[in-house]
Residue, then its C-alpha position, 0 to 999 in steps of 0.5 A: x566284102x568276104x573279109x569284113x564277114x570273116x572278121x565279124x564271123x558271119x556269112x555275107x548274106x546274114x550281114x545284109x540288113x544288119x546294124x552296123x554299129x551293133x555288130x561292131x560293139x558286140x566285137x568289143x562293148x569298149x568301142x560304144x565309147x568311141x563310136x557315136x551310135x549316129x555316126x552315119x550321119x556325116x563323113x569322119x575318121x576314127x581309130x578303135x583300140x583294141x584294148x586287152x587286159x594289161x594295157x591299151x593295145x597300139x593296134x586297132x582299126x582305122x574307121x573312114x566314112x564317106x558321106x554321099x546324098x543318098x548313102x554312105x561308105x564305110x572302109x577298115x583297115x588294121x592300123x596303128x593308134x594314132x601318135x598319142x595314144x601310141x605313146x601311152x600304148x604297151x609296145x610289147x604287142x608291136x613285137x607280138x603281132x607282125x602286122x603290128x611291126x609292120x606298120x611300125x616299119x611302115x610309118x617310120x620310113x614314110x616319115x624318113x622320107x618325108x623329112x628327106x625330102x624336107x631336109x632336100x628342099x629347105x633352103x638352107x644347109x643343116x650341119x652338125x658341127x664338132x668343137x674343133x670346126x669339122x663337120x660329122x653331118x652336112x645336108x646336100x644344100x652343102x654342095x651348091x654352096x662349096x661344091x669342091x670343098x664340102x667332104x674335106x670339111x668332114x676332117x678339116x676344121x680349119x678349112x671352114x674357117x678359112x671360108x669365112x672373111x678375114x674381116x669376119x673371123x675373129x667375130x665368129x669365133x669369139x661369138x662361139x665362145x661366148x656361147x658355148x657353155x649357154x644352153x640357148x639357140x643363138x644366131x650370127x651372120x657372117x660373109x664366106x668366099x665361095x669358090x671358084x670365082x671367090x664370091x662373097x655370100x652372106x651366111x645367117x648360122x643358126x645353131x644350137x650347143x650340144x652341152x653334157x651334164x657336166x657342162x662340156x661342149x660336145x658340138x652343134x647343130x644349126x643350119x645356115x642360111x644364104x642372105x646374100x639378098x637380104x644384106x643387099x637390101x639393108x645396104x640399100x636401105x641404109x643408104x637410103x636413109x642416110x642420102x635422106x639425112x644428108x638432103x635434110x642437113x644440106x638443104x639448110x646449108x645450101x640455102x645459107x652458102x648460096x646467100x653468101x655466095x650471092x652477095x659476093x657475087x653481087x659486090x664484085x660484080x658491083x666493083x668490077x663493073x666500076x673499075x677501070x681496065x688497067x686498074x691493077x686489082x681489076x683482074x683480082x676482083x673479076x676472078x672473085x666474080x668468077x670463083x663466086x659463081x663457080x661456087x654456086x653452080x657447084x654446090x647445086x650440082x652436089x646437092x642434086x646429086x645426092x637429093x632423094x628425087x623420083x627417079x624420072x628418066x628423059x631424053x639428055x644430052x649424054x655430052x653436056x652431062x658430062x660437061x658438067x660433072x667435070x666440076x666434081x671430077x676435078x675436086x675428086x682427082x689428086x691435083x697433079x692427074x691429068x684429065x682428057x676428055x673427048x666428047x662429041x661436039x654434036x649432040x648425043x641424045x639417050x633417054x635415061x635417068x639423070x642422077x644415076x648417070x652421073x653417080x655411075x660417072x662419079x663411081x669409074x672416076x673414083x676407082x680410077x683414082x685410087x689406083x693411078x700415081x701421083x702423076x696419073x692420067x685419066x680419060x673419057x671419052x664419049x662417042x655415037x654408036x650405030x645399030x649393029x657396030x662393034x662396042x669396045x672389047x672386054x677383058x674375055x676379048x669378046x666384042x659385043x654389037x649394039x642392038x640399037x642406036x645409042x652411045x658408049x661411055x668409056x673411061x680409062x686409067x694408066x694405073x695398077x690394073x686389075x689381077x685376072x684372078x678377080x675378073x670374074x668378081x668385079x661386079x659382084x656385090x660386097x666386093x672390094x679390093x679397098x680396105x673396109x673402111x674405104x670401099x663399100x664393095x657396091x660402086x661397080x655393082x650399082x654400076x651394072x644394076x644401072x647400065x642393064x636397068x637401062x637396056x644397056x652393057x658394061x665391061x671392062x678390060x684391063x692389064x696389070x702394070x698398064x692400066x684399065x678401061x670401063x665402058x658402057x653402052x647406053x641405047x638412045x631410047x631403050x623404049x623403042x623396040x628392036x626391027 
């Protein structure tokens, strides 16, 4: 090219044959040190420094080669030295030589945009937080995660607090103080409530302190990180482990009672059947029998419950399951709730998974108990539903239709109800209206994970001071496919 020329000082035609790698290091001998004189033969990059009498120069040129199968292209351009020799580079010439500062220019701002666009899709939120709570950076992640409240947290100290939960306040702050005068990253994690539905997400706050020379805290910088998910997989897993305790301890426990329980089962069986009708202790002796019976059947059911079991689904009779469980619902209510129950005399067949029905049972039945009185009243219900009818309405006042045969479970209560400022947080996970030490916040959410695994719906509607109502659709066979 006529620039290549005019950079050499030779016309084009007296370049045609000429060796390349003499011409250049005729320019400066200094690039026989950089440039291998076979270059050719294989493609490469490479940076010749312009060196002058002072200091390494940070310009110089930027050498590309493409090797091809039977020849070879060559590009240069002017460029800046690579970052480590720039380092050592007298940057007085970037001032002297526009192209120089151009290129400066130019890189610098490629590399902004590049950690632009970095900062845009990590997902996460950097921050850069004062000593009293307000925030002079934030990242745009900021805006999904508090999308009405992030720029008054610019002057708003105490709003940030605010966010994170009660329970979790004071852990933050003290975990704050214990760190600020050390000069190392640290972590904690902590739930917020986000609005507008106040939902409760799991923040991972990275952050490291900015500390004078003299030991005074100035702020921090981190990032915060939703793991929401991961917490939820720690519960899970905790659960898990702790289910598997409780079978290795009850499996033992279980075989003892039962023996207990069999030999008295045996001995008033044996003594009843030798009694007479009108012996006055034959009606003792035979509730003895029963009670003894009850007993074992109990203790199996409450050990299935929680027994690590493959979770195998098949085709149940929905009304004799909920027979069943009477038993356990029974210990679980105070002694003066009434229970009713309507169940289909014919059968209601659905394909599911036994030990989860029965612990979503378990988990209505709970929650409906600990909002009725004393003198409470607890309903259940199950009936067959057909393709295309109406299910019961929810608390939006929307009525849903089966998309197939199936049945639908609904259990209602004469208790509290619930505020209609938490209906959207129901089945959120984490969240409880309990105290900490009595609700995990994870029933009704393993509820809906149930009921939807299952094809299924859930809802519930609810009025404060006139009690609540939850109920779910389950298809017969979810299997089956829609016509």
């Amino acid at each position: 090219m006529d620039s290549f020329s005019s950079w050499i000082g030779a016309s084009s035609k007296n370049l045609v044959g000429q060796h390349f790698y003499n011409l250049v290091t005729e320019l400066d001998p200094s690039w026989k040190f950089v440039l291998d004189k076979n270059f050719h033969q294989k493609s490469f990059e490479n940076f010749l420094p312009i060196s002058s009498n002072e200091s390494e120069s940070s310009l110089g040129i930027a050498l590309t080669y493409c090797r091809y199968e039977t020849m070879g292209v060559l590009s240069l351009s002017p460029a800046l030295a690579p970052h480590e020799s720039l380092k050592k580079a007298f940057m007085g010439d970037l001032m002297k030589d526009p192209r120089a500062l151009a290129n400066t220019l130019i890189r610098l701002q490629k590399a902004e945009s590049r950690l632009s666009d970095y900062v845009s899709n990590f997902p996460g939120i950097f921050f850069t937080q004062r000593p009293d709570m307000t925030f002079s950076y934030l990242s745009r992640g900021v805006q999904k995660l508090f999308p009405f409240d992030f720029k008054e947290m610019y002057r708003n100290g105490g709003l940030f607090l605010e966010k994170i939960s009660e329970q979790d306040r004071e852990y933050f702050q003290r975990e704050l103080k214990s760190h600020e005068n050390i000069r190392e990253t640290f972590s904690l994690s902590y739930r917020v409530h986000v609005p507008p539905a106040d939902k409760i997400v799991y923040l991972l706050d990275v952050r490291t302190p900015i500390i004078t020379t003299t030991n005074k805290i100035l702020g921090f910088d981190g990032v915060f990180i939703d793991i929401t998910r991961q917490a939820i997989a720690e519960h899970r897993l905790t659960n898990s482990v702790w289910r598997e305790g409780l079978t290795t301890l009850t499996n033992g426990l279980v075989h003892d009672f039962s023996n207990l329980m069999a030999g008295i089962f045996s001995i008033s069986e044996l003594y009843y059947s030798m009694m007479k009708k009108d012996d006055p202790m034959a009606n003792g002796m035979g509730q003895i029998k029963k009670s003894a019976l009850q007993a074992q059947k109990l203790v199996r059911r409450i050990i299935d419950l929680h027994r690590d079991k493959p979770a195998v689904r098949s085709h149940h009779n929905l009304a004799t399951l909920l027979g069943d469980q009477m038993d356990l619902v029974g210990i679980l209510l105070p002694p003066n709730t009434k229970i009713v129950t309507d169940f289909s005399k014919d059968p209601i067949h659905a394909y599911i998974e036994e030990t989860g029905f029965r612990q979503v049972i378990l988990n209505l039945v709970i929650n409906a108990r600990d909002v009725i009185e004393k003198k409470g009243k607890i309903k259940i219900s199950l009936k067959k539903i057909k393709r295309g009818a109406s299910l019961t309405p929810n608390h939006l006042g929307k009525k849903m239709k089966a998309p197939k045969d199936g049945a639908e479970i609904i259990i209602s209560d004469n208790g509290s109800g619930i505020s209609e400022d938490i209906f959207d947080k129901i089945f959120d996970p984490f969240f409880t209206t309990k105290s900490s030490h009595a609700g995990s916040g994870f029933g009704l959410y393993n509820c809906k994970l149930f009921v939807e695994d299952h094809k299924g719906k859930i809802g519930f509607n609810s009025k404060l001071g006139k009690g609540t109502t939850f109920f779910f659709y389950l298809p017969s066979d979810p299997r089956s496919q829609e016509r």
